[in-house]
C-alpha positions in Angstrom: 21.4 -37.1 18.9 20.4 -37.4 22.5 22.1 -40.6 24.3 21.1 -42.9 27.0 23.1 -40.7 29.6 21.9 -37.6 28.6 18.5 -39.0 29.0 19.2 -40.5 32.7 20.1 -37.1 33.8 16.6 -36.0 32.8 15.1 -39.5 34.8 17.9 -40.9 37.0 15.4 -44.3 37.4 17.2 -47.4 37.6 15.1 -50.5 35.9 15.2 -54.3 36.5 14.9 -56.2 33.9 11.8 -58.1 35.3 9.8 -55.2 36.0 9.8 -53.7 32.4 6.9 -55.4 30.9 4.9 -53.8 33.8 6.4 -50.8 34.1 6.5 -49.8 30.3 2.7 -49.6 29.6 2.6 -47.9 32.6 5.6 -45.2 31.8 2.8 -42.4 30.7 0.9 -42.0 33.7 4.1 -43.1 36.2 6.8 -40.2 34.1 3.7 -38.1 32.6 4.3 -37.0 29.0 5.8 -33.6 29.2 8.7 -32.8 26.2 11.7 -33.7 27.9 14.8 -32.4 25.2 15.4 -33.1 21.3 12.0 -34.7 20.5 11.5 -37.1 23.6 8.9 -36.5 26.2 9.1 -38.1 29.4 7.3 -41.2 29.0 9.5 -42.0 25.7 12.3 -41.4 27.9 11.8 -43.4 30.6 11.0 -46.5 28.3 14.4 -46.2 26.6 15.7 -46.4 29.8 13.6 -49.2 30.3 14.7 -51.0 27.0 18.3 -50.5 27.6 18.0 -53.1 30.7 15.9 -55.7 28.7 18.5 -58.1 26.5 17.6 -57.3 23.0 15.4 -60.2 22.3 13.1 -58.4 24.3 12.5 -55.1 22.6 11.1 -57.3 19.8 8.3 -58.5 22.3 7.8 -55.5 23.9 7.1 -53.5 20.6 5.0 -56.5 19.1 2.6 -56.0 21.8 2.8 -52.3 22.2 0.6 -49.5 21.8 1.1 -47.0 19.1 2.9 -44.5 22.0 5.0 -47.8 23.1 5.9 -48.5 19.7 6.8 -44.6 18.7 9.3 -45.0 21.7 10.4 -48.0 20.7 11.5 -47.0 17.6 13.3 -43.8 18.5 14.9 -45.9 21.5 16.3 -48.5 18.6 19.6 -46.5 17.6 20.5 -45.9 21.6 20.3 -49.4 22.0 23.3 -52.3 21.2 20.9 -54.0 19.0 23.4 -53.6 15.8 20.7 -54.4 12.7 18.4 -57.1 14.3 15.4 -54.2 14.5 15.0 -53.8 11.1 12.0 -56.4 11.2 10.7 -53.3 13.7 10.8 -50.6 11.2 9.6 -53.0 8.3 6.8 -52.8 10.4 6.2 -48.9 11.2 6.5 -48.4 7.1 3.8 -50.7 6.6 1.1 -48.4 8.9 -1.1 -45.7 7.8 0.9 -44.0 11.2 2.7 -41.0 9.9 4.4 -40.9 13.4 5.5 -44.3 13.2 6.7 -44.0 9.4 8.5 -40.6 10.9 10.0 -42.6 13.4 11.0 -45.8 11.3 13.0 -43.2 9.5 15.2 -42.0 12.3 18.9 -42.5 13.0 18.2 -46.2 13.1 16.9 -46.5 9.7 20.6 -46.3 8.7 20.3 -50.0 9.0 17.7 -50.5 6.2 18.5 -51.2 3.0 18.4 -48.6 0.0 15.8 -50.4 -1.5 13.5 -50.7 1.2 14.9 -47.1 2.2 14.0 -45.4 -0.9 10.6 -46.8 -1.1 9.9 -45.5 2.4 11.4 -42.1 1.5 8.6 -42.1 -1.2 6.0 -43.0 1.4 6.6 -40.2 3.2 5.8 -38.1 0.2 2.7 -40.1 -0.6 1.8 -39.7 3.3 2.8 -35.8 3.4 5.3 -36.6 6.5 7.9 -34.2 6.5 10.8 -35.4 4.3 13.0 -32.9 7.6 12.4 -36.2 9.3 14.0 -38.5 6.9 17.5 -38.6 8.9 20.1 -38.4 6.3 18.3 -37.9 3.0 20.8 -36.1 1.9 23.9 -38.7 2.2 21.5 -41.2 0.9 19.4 -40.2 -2.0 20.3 -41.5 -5.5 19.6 -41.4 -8.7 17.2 -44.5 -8.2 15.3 -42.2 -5.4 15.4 -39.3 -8.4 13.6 -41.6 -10.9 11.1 -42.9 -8.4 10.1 -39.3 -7.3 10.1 -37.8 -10.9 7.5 -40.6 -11.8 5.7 -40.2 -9.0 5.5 -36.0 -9.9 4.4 -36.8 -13.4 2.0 -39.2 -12.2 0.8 -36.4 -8.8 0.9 -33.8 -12.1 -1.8 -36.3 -14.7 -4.1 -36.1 -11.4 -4.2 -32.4 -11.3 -2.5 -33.3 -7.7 0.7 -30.9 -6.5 3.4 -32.5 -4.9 4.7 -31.5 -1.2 7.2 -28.7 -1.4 10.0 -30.4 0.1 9.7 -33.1 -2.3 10.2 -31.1 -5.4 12.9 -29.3 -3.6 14.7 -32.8 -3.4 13.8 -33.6 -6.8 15.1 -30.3 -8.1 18.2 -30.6 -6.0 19.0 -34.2 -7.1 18.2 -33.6 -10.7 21.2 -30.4 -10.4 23.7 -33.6 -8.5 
């Protein structure tokens, strides 16, 4: 996982806490939006940057008022930041959107912090949505038998449609049903 540091080496920028909520609408056309390393483009960059000089009450404004590109950075910024479990409210959010980017993203490293219930039923999401279930950081550690039952219901239920079910889901079903 990329880290604060690695990502000031990229953007050696130093922020001030009271410039942020202009400077972070602005990070796009100010850093560009060329891929930077690992899955971060510039702009995303330079607002995690950005969000590790705001106190953490702050990153909940900041997304709240975002655009869909400020909240996509938000979210992958979350598990660089010392925020410990108070963003959950965050991803709670991205998994209610019809964003597969921002469903992606709610399911990052930081979604470590949500619980299995709520964790599972964004796993299936992502198979409802057709988001690559790659992007579900640690499915493996984390599925259960619960997530098992869900997914075979939803297959029998896909399969009475005539509908197929993504690839990579039935490769999880098939390799939870063998656990």
């Amino acid at each position: 996982m990329t880290t604060l540091d690695e990502l000031r080496t990229f953007l050696p920028a130093e922020f001030r806490p009271g410039d942020v909520p202009a400077l972070f609408p602005a990070a796009a056309r100010r850093y560009g939006r060329e891929p930077l390393t690992e899955g971060w483009t510039t702009d995303e960059a330079a607002r995690a940057l950005m969000l590790a000089a705001v106190p953490p009450a702050e990153v909940h404004e900041i997304y709240r008022y975002g655009d869909t590109a400020e909240k996509l950075a938000v979210l992958k910024a979350l598990p660089l930041l010392p925020i410990g479990d108070s963003a959950v409210p965050l991803l709670e959010d991205a998994l209610r959107t019809n964003d597969t980017r921002l469903v992606a993203a709610a399911l990052g490293p930081y979604a470590e912090h949500l619980g299995q219930e709520a964790w599972r039923q964004a796993v299936l999401k992502c198979v409802f949505m057709g988001v690559p279930l790659r992007l579900v950081h640690g499915l493996p550690e984390r599925a259960d038998p619960e997530l098992r039952a869900m997914l075979s219901a939803f297959a029998a239920e896909r399969h009475a449609a005539g509908r197929d079910m993504p690839p990579d889901a039935l490769a999880l079903l098939d390799s939870l049903q063998e656990a």
